[in-house]
CHARMM internal coordinates of N, CA and C (Angstrom, degrees):
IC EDIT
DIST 1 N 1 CA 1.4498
DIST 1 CA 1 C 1.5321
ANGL 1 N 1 CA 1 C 108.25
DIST 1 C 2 N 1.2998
ANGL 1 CA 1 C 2 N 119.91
DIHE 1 N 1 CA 1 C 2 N 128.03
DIST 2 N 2 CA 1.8499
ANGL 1 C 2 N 2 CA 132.60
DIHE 1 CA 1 C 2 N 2 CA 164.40
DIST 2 CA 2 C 1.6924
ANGL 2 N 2 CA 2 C 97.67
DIHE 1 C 2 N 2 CA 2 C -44.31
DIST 2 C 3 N 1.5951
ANGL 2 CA 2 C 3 N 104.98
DIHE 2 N 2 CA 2 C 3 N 147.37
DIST 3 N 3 CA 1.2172
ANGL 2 C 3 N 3 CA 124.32
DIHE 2 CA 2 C 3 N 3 CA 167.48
DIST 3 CA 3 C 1.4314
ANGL 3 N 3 CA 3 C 90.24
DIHE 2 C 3 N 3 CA 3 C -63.29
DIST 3 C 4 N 0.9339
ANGL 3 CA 3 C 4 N 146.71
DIHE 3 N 3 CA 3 C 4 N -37.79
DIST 4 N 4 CA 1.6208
ANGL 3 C 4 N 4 CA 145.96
DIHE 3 CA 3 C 4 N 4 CA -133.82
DIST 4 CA 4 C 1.5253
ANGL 4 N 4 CA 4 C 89.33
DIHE 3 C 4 N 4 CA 4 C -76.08
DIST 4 C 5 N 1.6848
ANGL 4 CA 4 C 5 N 105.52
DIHE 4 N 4 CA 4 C 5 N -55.28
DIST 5 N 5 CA 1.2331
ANGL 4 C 5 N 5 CA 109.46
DIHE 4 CA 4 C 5 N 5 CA -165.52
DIST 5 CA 5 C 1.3442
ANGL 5 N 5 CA 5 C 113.50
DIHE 4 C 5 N 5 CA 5 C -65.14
DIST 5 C 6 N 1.5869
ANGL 5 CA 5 C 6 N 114.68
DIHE 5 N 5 CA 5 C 6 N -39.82
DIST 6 N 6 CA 1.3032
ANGL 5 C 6 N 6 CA 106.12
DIHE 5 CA 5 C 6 N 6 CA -173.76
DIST 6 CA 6 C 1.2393
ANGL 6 N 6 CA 6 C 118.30
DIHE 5 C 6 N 6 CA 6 C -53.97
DIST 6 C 7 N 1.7159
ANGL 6 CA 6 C 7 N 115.86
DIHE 6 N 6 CA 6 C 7 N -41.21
DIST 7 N 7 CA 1.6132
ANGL 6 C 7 N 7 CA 136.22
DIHE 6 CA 6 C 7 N 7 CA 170.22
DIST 7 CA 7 C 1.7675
ANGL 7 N 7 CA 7 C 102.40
DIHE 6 C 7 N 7 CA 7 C -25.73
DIST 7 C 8 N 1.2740
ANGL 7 CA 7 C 8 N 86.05
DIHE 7 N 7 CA 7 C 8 N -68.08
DIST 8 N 8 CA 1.7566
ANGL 7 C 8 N 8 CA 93.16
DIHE 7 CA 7 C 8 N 8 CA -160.82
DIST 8 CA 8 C 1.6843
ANGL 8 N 8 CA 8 C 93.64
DIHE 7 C 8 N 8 CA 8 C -62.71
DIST 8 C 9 N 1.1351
ANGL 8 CA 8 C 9 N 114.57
DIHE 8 N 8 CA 8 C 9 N -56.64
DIST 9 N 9 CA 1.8903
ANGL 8 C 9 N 9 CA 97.47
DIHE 8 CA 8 C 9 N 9 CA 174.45
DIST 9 CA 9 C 1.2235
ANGL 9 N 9 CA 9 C 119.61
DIHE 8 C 9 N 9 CA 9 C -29.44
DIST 9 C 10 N 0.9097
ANGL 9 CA 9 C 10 N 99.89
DIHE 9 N 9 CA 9 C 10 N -71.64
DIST 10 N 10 CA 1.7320
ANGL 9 C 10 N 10 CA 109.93
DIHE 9 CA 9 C 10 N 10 CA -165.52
DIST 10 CA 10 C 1.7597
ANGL 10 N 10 CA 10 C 100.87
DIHE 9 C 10 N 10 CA 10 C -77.90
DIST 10 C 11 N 1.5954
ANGL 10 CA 10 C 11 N 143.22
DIHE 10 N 10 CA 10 C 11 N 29.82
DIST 11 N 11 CA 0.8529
ANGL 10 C 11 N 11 CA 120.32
DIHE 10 CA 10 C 11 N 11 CA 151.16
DIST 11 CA 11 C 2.0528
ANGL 11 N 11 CA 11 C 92.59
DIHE 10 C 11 N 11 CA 11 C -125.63
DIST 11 C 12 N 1.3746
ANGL 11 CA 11 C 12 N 120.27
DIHE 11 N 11 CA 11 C 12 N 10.41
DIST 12 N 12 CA 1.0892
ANGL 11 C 12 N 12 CA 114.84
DIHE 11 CA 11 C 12 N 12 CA 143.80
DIST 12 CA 12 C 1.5089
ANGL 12 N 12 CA 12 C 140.10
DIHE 11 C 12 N 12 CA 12 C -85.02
DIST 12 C 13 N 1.2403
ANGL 12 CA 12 C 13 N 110.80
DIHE 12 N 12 CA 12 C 13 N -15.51
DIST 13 N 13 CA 1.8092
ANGL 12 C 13 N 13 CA 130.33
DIHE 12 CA 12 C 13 N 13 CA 177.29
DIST 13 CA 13 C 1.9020
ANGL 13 N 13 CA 13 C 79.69
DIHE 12 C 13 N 13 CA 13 C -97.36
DIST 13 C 14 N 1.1015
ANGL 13 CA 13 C 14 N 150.26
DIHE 13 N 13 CA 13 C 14 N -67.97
DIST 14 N 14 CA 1.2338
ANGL 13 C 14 N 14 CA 126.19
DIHE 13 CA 13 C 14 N 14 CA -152.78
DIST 14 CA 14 C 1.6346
ANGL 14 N 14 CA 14 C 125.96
DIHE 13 C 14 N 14 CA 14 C -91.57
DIST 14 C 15 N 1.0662
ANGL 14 CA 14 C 15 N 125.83
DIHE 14 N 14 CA 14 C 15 N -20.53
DIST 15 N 15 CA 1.3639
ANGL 14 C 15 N 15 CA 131.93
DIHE 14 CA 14 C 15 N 15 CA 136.28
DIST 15 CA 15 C 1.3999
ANGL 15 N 15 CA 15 C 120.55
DIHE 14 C 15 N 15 CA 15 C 1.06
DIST 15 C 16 N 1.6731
ANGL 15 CA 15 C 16 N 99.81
DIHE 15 N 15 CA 15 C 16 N -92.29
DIST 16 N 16 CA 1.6197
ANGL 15 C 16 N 16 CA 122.70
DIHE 15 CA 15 C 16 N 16 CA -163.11
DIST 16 CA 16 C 1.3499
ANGL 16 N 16 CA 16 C 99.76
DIHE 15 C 16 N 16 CA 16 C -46.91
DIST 16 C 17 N 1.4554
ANGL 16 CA 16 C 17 N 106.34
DIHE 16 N 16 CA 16 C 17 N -58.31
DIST 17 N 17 CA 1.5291
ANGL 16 C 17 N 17 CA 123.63
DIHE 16 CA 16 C 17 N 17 CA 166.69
DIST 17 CA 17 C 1.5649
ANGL 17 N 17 CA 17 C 128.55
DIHE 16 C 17 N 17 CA 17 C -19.06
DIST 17 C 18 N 1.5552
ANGL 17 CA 17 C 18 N 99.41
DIHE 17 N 17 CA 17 C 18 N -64.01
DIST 18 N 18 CA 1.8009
ANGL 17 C 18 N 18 CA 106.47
DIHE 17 CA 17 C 18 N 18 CA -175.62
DIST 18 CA 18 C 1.3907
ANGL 18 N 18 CA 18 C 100.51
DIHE 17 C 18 N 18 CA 18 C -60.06
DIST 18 C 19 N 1.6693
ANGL 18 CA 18 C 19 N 114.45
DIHE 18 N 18 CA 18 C 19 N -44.53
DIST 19 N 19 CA 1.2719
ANGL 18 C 19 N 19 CA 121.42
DIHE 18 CA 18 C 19 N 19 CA -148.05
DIST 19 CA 19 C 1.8915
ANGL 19 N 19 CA 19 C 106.62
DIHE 18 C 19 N 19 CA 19 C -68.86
DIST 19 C 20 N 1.5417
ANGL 19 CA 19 C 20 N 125.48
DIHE 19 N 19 CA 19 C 20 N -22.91
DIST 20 N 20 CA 1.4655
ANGL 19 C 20 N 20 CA 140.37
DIHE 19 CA 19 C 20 N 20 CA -109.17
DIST 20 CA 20 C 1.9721
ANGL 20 N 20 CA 20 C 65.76
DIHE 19 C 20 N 20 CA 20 C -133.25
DIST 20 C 21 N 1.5017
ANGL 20 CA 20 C 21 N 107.56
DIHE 20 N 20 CA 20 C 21 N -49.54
DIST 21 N 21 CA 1.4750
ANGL 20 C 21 N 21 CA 123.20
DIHE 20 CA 20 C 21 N 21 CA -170.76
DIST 21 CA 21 C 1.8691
ANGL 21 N 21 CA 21 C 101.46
DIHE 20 C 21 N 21 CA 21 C -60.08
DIST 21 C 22 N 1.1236
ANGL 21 CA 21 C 22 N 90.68
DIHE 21 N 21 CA 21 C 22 N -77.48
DIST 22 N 22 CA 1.5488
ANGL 21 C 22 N 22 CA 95.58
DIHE 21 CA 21 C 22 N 22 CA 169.72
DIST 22 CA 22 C 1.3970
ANGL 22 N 22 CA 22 C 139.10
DIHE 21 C 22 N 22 CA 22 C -40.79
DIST 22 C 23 N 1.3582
ANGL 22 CA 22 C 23 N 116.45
DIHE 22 N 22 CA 22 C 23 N -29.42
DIST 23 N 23 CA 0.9461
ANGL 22 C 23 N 23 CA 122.87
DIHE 22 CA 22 C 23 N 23 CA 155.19
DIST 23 CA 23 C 1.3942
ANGL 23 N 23 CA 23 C 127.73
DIHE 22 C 23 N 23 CA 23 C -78.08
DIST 23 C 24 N 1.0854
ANGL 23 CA 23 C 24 N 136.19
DIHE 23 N 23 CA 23 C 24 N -26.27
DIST 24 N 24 CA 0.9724
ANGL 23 C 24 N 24 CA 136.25
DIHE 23 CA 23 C 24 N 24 CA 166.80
DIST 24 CA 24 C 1.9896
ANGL 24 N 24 CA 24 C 125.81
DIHE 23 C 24 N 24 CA 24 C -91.89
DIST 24 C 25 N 1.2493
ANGL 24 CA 24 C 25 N 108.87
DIHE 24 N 24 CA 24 C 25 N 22.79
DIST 25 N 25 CA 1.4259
ANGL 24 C 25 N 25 CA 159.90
DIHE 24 CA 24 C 25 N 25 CA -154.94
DIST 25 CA 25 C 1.4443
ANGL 25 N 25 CA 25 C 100.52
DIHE 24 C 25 N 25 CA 25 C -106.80
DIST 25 C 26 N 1.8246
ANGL 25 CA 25 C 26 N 96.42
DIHE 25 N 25 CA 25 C 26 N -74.32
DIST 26 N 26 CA 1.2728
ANGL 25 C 26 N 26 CA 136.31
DIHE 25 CA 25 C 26 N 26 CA -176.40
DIST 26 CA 26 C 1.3983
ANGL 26 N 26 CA 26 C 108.75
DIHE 25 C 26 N 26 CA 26 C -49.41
DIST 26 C 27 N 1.6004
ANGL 26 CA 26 C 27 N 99.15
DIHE 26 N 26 CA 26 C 27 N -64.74
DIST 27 N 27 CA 1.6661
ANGL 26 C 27 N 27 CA 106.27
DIHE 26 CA 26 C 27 N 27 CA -165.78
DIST 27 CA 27 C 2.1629
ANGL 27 N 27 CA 27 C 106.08
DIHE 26 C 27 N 27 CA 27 C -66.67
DIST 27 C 28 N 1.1867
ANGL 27 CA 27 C 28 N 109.90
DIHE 27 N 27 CA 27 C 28 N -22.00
DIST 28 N 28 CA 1.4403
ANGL 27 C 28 N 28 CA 102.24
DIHE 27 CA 27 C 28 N 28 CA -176.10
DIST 28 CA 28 C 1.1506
ANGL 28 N 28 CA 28 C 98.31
DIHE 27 C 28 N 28 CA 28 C -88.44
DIST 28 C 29 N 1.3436
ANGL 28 CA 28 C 29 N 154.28
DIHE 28 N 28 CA 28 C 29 N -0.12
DIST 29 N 29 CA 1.7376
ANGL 28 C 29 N 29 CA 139.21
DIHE 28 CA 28 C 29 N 29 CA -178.99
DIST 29 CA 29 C 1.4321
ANGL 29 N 29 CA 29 C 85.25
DIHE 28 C 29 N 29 CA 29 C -100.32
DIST 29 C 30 N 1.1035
ANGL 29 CA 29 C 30 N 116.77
DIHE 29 N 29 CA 29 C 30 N -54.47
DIST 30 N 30 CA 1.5938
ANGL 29 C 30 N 30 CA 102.54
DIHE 29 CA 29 C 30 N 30 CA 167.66
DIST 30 CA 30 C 1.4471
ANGL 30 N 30 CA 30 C 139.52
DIHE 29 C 30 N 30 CA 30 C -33.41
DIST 30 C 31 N 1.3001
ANGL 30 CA 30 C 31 N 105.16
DIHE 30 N 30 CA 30 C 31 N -40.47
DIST 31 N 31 CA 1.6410
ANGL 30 C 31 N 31 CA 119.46
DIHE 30 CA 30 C 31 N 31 CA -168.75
DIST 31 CA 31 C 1.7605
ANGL 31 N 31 CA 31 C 83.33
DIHE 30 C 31 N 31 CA 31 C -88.29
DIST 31 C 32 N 1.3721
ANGL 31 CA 31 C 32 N 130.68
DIHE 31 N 31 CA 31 C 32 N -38.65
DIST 32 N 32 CA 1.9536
ANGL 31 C 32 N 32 CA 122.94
DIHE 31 CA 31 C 32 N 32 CA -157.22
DIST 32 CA 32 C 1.8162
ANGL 32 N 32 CA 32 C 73.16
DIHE 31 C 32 N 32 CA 32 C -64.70
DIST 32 C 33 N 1.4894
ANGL 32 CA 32 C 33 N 115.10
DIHE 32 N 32 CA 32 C 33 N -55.00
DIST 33 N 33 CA 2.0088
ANGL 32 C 33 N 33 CA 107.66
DIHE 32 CA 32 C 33 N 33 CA -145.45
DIST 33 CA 33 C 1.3517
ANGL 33 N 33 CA 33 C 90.97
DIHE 32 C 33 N 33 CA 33 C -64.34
DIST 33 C 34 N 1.5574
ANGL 33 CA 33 C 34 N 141.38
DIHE 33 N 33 CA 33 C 34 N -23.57
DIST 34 N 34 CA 1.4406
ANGL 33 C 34 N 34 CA 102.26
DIHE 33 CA 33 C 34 N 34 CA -171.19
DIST 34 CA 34 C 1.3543
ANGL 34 N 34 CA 34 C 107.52
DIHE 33 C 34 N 34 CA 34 C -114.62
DIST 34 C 35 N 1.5003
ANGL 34 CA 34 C 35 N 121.27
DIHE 34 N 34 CA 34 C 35 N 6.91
DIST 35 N 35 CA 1.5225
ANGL 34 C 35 N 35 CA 114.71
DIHE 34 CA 34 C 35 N 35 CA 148.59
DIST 35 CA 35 C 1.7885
ANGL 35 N 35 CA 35 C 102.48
DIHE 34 C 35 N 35 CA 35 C -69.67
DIST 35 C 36 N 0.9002
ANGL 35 CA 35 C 36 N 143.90
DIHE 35 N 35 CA 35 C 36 N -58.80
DIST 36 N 36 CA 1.3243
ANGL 35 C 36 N 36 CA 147.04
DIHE 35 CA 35 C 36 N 36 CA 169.36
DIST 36 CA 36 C 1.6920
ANGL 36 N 36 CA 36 C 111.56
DIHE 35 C 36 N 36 CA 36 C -26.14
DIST 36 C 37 N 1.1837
ANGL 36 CA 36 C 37 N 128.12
DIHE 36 N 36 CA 36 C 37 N -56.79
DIST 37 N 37 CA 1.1717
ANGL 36 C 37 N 37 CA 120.97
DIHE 36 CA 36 C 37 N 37 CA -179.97
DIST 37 CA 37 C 1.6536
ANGL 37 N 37 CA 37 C 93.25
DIHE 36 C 37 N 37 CA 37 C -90.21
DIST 37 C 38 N 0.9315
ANGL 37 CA 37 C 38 N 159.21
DIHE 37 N 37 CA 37 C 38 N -13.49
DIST 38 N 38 CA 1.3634
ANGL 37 C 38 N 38 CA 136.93
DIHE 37 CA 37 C 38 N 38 CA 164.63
DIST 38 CA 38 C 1.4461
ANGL 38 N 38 CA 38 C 116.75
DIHE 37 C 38 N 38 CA 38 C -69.05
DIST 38 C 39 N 1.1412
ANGL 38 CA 38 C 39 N 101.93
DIHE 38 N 38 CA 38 C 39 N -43.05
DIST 39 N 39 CA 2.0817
ANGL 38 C 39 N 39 CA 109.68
DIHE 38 CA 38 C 39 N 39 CA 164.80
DIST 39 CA 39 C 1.2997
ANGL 39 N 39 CA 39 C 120.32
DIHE 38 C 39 N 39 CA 39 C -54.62
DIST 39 C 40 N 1.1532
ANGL 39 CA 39 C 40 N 127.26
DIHE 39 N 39 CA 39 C 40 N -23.90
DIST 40 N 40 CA 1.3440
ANGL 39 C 40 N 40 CA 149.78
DIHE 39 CA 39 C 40 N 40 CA 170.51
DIST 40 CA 40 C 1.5758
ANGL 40 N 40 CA 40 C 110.35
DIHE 39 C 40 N 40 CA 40 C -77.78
DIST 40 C 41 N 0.8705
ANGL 40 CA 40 C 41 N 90.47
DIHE 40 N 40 CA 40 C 41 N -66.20
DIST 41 N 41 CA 1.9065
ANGL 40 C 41 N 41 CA 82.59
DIHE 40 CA 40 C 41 N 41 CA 174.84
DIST 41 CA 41 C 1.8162
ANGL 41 N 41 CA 41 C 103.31
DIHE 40 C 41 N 41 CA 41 C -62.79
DIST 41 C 42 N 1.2935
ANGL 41 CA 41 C 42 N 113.13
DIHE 41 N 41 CA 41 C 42 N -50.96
DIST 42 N 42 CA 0.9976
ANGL 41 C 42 N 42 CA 111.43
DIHE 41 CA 41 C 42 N 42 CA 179.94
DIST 42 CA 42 C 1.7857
ANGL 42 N 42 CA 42 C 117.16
DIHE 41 C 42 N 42 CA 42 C -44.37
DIST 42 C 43 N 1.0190
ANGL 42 CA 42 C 43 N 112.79
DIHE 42 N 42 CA 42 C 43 N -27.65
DIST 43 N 43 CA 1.6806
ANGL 42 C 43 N 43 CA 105.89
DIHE 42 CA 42 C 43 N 43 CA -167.55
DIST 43 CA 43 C 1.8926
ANGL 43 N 43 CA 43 C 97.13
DIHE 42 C 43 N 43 CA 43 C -99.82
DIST 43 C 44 N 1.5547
ANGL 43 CA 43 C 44 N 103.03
DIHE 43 N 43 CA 43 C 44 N -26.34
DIST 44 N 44 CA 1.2409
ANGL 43 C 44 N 44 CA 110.50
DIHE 43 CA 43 C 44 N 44 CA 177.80
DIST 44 CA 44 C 1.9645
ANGL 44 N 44 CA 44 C 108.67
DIHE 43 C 44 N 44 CA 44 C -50.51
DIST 44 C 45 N 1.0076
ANGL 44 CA 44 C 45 N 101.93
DIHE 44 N 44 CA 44 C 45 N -55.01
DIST 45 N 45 CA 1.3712
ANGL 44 C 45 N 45 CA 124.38
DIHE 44 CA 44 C 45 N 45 CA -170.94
DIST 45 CA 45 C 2.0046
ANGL 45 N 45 CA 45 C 106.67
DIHE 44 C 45 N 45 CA 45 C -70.93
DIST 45 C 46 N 1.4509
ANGL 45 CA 45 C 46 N 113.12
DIHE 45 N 45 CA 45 C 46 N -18.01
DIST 46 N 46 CA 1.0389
ANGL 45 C 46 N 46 CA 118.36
DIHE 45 CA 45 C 46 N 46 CA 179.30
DIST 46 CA 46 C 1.7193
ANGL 46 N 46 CA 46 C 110.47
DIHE 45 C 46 N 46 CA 46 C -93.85
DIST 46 C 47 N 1.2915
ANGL 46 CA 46 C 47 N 108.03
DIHE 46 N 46 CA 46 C 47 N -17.62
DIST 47 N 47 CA 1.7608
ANGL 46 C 47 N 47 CA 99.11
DIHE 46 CA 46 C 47 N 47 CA -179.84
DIST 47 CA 47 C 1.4344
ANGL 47 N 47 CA 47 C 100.91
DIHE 46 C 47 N 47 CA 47 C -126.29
END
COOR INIT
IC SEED 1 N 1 CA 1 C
IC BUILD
């Protein structure tokens, strides 16, 4: 088998992957910042 091919393999199996990774990467720094600012108001509102 051509390197070429292997290339294109392995940037079709790793792709979907990073992308599938990253996003779901994405969605948990998201979910820490708005538990983070809700705890914040929350303690704001407590003292």
């Amino acid at each position: 088998m051509k390197l070429q091919h292997l290339a294109i393999i392995f940037v079709i199996i790793i792709l979907p992957i990073s992308l599938v990774v990253g996003q779901y990467i994405q969605s948990q720094i998201d979910t820490i910042y708005l538990q983070t600012r809700i705890q914040q108001k929350v303690t704001r509102c407590n003292t």
